[in-house]
Residue frames relative to the residue before (quaternion, step in Angstrom):
aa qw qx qy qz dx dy dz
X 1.0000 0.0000 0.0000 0.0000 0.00 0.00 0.00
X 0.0129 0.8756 -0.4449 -0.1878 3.13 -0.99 0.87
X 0.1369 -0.7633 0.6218 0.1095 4.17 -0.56 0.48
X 0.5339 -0.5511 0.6103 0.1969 3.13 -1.62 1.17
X 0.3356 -0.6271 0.6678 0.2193 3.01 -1.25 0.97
X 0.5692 0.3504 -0.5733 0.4739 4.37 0.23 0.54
X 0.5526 0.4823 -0.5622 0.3821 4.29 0.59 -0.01
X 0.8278 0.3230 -0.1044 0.4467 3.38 0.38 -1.72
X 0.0117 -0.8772 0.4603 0.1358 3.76 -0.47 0.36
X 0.4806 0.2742 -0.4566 0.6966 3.62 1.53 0.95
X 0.6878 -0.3279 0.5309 0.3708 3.08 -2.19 0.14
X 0.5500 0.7031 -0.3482 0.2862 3.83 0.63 -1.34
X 0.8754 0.1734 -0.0877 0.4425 2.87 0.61 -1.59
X 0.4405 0.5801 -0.5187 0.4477 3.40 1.10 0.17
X 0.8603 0.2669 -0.2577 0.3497 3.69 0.55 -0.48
X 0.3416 0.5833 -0.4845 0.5552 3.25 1.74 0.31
X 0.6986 0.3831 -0.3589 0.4862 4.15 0.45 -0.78
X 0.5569 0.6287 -0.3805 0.3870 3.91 0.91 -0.73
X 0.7221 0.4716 -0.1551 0.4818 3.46 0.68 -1.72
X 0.5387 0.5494 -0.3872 0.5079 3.88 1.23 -0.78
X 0.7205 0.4621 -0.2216 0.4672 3.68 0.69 -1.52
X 0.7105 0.4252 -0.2692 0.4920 3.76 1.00 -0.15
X 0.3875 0.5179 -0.3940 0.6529 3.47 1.58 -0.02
X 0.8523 0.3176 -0.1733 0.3776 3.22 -0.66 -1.05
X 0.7120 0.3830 -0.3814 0.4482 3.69 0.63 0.18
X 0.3482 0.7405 -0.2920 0.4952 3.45 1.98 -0.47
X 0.7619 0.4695 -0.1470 0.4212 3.20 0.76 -1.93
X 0.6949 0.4421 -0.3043 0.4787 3.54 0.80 -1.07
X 0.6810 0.4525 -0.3668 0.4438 3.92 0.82 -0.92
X 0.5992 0.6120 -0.2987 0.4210 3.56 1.11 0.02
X 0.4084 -0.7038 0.4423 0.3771 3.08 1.41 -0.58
X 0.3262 0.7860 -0.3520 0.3898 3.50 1.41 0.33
X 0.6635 0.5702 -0.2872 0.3900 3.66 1.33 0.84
X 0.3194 -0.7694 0.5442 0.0992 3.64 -0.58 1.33
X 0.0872 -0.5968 0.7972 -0.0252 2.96 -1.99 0.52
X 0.0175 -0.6914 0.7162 0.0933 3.28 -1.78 0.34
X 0.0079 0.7496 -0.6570 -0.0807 3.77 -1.28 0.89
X 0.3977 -0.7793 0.4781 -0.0773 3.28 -0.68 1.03
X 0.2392 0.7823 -0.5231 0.2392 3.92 0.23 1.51
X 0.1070 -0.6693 0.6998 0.2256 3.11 -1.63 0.37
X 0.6633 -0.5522 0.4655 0.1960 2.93 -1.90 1.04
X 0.1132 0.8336 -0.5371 -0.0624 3.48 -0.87 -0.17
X 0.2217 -0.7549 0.5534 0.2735 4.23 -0.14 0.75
X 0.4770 -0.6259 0.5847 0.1971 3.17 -1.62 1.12
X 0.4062 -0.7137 0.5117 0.2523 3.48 -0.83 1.67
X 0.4792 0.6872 -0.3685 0.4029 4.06 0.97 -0.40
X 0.8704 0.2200 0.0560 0.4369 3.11 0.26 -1.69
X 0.0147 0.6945 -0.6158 -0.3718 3.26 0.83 -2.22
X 0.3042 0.6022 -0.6693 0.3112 2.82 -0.11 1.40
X 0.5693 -0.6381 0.4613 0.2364 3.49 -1.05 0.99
X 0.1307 0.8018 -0.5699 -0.1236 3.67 -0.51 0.80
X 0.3136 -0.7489 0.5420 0.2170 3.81 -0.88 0.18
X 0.1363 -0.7731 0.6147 0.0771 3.69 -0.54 0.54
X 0.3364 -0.6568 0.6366 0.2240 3.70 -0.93 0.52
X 0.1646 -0.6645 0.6989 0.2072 3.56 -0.56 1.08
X 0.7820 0.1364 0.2731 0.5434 3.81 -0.36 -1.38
X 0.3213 0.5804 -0.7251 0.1848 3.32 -1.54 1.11
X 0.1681 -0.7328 0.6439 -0.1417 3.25 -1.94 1.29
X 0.2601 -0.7951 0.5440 -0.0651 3.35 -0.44 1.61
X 0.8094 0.2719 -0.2533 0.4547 3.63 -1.75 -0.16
X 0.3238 0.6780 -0.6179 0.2317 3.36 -0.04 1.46
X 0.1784 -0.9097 0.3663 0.0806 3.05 0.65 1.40
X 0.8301 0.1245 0.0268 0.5429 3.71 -0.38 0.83
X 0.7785 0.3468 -0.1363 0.5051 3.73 0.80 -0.20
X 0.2017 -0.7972 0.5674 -0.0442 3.19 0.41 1.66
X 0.6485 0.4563 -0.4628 0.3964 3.76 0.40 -1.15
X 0.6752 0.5632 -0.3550 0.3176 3.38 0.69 -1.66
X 0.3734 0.7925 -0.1937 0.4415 3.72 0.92 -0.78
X 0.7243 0.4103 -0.1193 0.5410 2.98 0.12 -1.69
X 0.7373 0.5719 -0.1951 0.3019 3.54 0.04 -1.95
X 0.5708 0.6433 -0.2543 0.4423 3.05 1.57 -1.73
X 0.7256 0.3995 -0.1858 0.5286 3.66 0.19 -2.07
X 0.6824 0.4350 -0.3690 0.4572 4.06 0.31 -0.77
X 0.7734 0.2811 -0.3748 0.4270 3.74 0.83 0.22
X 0.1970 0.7385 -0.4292 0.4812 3.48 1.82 -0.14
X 0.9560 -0.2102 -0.0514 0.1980 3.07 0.18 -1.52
X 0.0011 0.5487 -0.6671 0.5039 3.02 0.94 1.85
X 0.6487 0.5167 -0.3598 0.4276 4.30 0.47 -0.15
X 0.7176 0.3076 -0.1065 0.6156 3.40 0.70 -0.98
């Protein structure tokens, strides 16, 4: 990993940001990423055939499933 030494100006936090950036690529090569897509259904008065519409969806929750969750569970309390 590399960090600029004009971002971080102690050791501390250069390797507190390093160890974040090594978490969080860990997480994604793991498959350790969420998404939520949000639809309602609706029956075609013509046919009845089931259609589905995407209201709202949000991807690249990297490592944070709860957060995810919280995210799409207030989405839609929104809509």
């Amino acid at each position: 990993v590399f960090i600029e030494k004009k971002t971080w100006k102690t050791l501390a936090s250069a390797r507190k940001a390093a160890l974040s950036l090594i978490e969080e690529w860990n997480s994604y090569l793991s498959g350790d990423v969420y998404g939520f897509t949000i639809t309602k259904d609706s029956k075609c008065e013509t046919c009845g055939h089931i259609e589905t519409e995407v209201l709202e969806s949000c991807w690249g929750f990297v490592g944070d499933r709860e957060g995810c969750k919280k995210e799409a569970t207030e989405v839609a309390k929104g809509l």
